[in-house]
N, C-alpha and C positions, 0 to 999 in steps of 0.2 A: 817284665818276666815273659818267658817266652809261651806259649801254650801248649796244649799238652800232646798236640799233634804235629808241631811245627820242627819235629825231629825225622818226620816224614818230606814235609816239604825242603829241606835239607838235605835228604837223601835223592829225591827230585832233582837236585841243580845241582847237585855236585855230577848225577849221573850225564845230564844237559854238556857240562863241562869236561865230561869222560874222566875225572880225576878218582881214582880209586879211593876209596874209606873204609872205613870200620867202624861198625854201630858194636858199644861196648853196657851192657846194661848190668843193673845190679839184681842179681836174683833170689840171693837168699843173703840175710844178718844173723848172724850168732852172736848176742850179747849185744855189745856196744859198737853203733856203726857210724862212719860220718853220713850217710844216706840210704836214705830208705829202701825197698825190696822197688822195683818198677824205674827207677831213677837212669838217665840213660849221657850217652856222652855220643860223639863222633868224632870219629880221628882220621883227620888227611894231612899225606904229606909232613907226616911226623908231629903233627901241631892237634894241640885242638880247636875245633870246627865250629862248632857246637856242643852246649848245654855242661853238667861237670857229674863225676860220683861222689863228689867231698870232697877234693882239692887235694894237697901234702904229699905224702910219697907214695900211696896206694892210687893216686892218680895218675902220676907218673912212672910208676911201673905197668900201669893198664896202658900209658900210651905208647910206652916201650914196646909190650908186648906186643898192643895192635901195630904199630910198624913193621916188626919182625914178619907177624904175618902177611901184611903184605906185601913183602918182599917174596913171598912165593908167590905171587900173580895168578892166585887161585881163589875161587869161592870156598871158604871152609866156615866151619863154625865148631867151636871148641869149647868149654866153661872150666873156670882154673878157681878155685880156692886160695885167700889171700887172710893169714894169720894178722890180724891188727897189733903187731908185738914192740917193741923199742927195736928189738933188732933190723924191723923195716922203715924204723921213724914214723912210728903207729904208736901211741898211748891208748888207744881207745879197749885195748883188750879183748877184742871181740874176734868173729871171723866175716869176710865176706867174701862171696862167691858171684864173680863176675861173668856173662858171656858173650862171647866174643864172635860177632857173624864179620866176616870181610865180603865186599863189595869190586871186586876189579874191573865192572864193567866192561871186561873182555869179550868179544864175539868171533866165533869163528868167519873165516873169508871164504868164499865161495868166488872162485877168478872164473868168467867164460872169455875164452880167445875167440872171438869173434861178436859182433853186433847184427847179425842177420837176423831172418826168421826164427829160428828157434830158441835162440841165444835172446833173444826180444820177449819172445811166449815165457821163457823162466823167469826174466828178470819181470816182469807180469806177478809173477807167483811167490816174488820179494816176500813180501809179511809174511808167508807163513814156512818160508823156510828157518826165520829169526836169526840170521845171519848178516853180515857184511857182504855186499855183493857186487861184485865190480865187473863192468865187460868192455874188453879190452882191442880194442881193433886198429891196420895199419893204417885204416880210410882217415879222414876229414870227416867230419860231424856230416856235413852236407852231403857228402858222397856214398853217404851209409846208405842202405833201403832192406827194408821199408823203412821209413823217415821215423825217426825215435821220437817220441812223446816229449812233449815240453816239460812238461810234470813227470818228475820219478823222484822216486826213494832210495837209486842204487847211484851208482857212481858208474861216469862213461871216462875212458881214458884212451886217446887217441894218438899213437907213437911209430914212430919210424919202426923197431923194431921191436913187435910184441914178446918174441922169447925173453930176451934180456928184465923181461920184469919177472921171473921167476925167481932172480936173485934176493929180491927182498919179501919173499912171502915165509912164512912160519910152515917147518912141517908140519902142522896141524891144516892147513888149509887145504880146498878141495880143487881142484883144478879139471874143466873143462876144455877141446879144444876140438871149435867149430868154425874156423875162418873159413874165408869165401877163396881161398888159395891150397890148394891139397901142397902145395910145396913145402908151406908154412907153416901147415899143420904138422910136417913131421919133421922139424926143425924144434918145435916147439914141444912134440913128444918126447924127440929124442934129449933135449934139455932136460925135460919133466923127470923121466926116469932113470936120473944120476940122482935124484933126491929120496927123500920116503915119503912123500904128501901122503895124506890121509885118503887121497882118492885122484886117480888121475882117470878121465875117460873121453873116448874120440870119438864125437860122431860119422857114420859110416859106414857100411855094408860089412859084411861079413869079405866079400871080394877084397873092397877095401885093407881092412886089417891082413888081411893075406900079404897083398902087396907091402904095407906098411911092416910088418914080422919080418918077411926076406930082406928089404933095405936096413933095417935096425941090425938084424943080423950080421949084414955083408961089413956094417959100420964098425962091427967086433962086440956090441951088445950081449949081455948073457941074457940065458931063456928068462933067468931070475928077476933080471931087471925089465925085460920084456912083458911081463906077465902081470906086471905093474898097471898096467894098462886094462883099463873095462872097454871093450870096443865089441858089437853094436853095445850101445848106453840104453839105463834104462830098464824096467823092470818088465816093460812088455816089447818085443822086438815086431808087432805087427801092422805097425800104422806107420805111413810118412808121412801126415800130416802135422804140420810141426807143433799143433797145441799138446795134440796126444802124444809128441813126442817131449815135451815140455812136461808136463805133467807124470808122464812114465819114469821123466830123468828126475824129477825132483823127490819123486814118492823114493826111486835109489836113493837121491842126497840125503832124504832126512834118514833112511836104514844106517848109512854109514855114519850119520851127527851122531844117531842112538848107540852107536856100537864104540865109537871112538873115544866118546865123551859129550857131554848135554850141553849144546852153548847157553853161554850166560849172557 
């Protein structure tokens, strides 16, 4: 038999193996139940995982149900009432009241176009953004500098053409762009705001964006889609030092996590 915590360590490895679940527990019994009030189950992947609430058809309408949920690839949590009647292949007569938390283990992505200094100082600042963070540069691992840490927690992705990775990101993702090529950068803007990212922003002078405005424009760009754009980045515009800039751009990231939605 299992213990009586080892529905925790379950939720543990399923999270390890990013496989979404549903912890389904039993909260209240009216009358006659197959399992008691505290009784718990997990459901992945349409199956179950771990542990049971009484087996027969009121287990398999619970495992229904947690499916259904998550197939909206959202954290919810919900509590449903289940008559124990003949009509659901329930004799027991009673009622039980199940709820239902889903687990997607989804996180939002946080992209920087570039692996320099300051693009280096955020991903630094990884844990407490609580995100996916990926930084994406045209260099060789080698050719990058400052020379990137042997040990990190984000993901470095090295490609011929860094625009071209915008096709696979989620509108919900935040996108950075600080390459070591001003060319690149507004190649990789001008990609960015044909989509709705939750945040698109360009390191760079106020000059800068000037310049960067009139060439989007001249491209046929509307103000609309222009304006998409946070350029200088960052919640304090006085420092160039790239920690304080790193830290300025991240206190924005987390305003905009809080404003859009709370990663999970």
């Amino acid at each position: 038999m299992n213990h009586p915590q080892a529905w925790i360590e379950t939720l543990s490895e399923l999270r390890a193996d990013g496989r979404p679940c549903a912890l389904v527990v039993v909260t209240g019994v009216e009358g006659s139940g197959p399992r008691e009030s505290g009784a718990r189950m997990i459901v992945a992947d349409g199956e179950l995982v771990w542990g049971t609430i009484g087996g027969g058809r009121l287990e398999l309408q619970a495992i229904e149900h947690a499916g259904e949920l998550l197939k909206l690839k959202r954290a919810l949590a919900e509590t449903v009432a289940y008559p124990l009647s003949e009509k659901v292949g329930q004799c027991c007569g009673g009622e039980v009241t199940l709820f239902f938390e889903t687990f997607p283990w989804s996180r939002r992505k946080i992209v920087v176009f570039g692996a320099g200094h300051v693009a280096q100082a955020i991903a630094g600042l990884h844990a407490y953004l609580q995100t996916d963070l990926v930084l994406i540069d045209s260099r060789d691992e080698p050719g990058i500098r400052p020379e990137l840490p042997k040990q990190r927690s984000w993901q470095l992705l090295c490609v011929d053409h860094p625009e071209e990775e915008l096709d696979a990101l989620a509108d919900d993702a935040l996108v950075l762009v600080m390459t070591h090529d001003h060319a690149l950068d507004l190649e990789i803007v001008a990609k960015a705001v044909k989509r709705d990212f939750a945040y698109v922003g360009l390191i760079g002078s106020d000059r800068k964006w000037e310049r960067f405005q009139k060439r989007l424009a001249q491209r046929g760009f509307t103000a609309a889609q222009i304006a998409k754009v946070t350029c200088p980045i960052g919640v304090s515009k006085h420092s160039k030092e790239p920690t304080a800039i790193a830290i300025s751009t991240a206190a924005e990231l987390l305003d905009v996590l809080a404003r859009t939605g709370t990663p999970r």
